[in-house]
N, C-alpha and C positions, 0 to 999 in steps of 0.2 A: 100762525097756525099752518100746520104743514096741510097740503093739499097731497091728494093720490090718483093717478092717471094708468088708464089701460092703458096698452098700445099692441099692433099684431104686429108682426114680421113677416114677409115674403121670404120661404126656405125652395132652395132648386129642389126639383124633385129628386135630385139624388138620397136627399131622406127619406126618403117615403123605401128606400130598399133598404134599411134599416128595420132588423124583427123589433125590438121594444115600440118604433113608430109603426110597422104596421099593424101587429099586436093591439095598442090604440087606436086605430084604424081600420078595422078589418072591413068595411062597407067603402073603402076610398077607392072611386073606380079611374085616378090616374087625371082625369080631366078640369078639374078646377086645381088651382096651388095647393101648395104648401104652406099652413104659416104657424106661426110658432104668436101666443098670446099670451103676456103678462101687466103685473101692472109696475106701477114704481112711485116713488115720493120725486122724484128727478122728471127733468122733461123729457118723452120720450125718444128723442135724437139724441140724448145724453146716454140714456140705457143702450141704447141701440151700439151706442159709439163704447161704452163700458163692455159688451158683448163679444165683440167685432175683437178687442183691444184682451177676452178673455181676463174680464175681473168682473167676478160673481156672476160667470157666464151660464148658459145651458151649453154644453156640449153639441148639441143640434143648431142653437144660433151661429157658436162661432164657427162652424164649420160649411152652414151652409147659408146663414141667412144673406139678404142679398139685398131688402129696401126695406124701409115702413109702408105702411098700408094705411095712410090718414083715414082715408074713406071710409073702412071697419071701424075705427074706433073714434074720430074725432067727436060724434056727437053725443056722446058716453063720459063725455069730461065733467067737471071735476067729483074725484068721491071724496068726503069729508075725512072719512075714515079708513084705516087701513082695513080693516073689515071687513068693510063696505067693498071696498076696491077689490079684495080676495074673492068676494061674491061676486059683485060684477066681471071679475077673471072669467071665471069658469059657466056664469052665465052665457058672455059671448063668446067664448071656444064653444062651447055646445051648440050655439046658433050658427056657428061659422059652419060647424060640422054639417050640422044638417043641412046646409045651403050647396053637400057636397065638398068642400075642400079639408084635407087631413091637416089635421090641427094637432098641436104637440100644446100643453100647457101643465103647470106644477101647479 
């Protein structure tokens, strides 16, 4: 049974001088990261490393992403469903958001 996993990404803030991110962002006041949150059926070093490598990349990752961010999402594992996982996506971009940091997510 396939298992689904959030994961964030740390992006330089040279995205955040991107209009479609800050378009998304218009309350980002500069001082906490950038990250970029999805989720995946793969572990998220795998995605990260598919990203990086620009296969079924976000445009935003492969150009700016920089680490993972275990600490955001490790305790949000595993979702049964891909669903589930889609929900929990957007779930914690929005929580990230509001903690202050510009968050990019599909």
């Amino acid at each position: 049974m396939t298992e689904y996993r959030v994961y964030v990404i740390e992006l330089d803030k040279g995205v955040s001088r991107k209009s479609k991110f800050r378009k998304a962002n218009p309350d980002y006041q500069g001082v906490k990261p950038c990250v970029y949150v999805g989720h995946t059926a793969k572990t998220p070093e795998e995605r990260f490393a598919q990203h990086s490598a620009g296969k079924r990349s976000s445009s935003f990752v492969k150009q700016h992403g920089i680490r993972l961010k275990p600490k955001l999402y490790e305790r949000y594992q595993p979702s049964a469903t891909r669903k589930e996982a889609e929900a929990k996506e957007q779930w914690l971009a929005e929580k990230i958001r509001s903690r202050g940091y510009g968050v990019w997510w599909n």
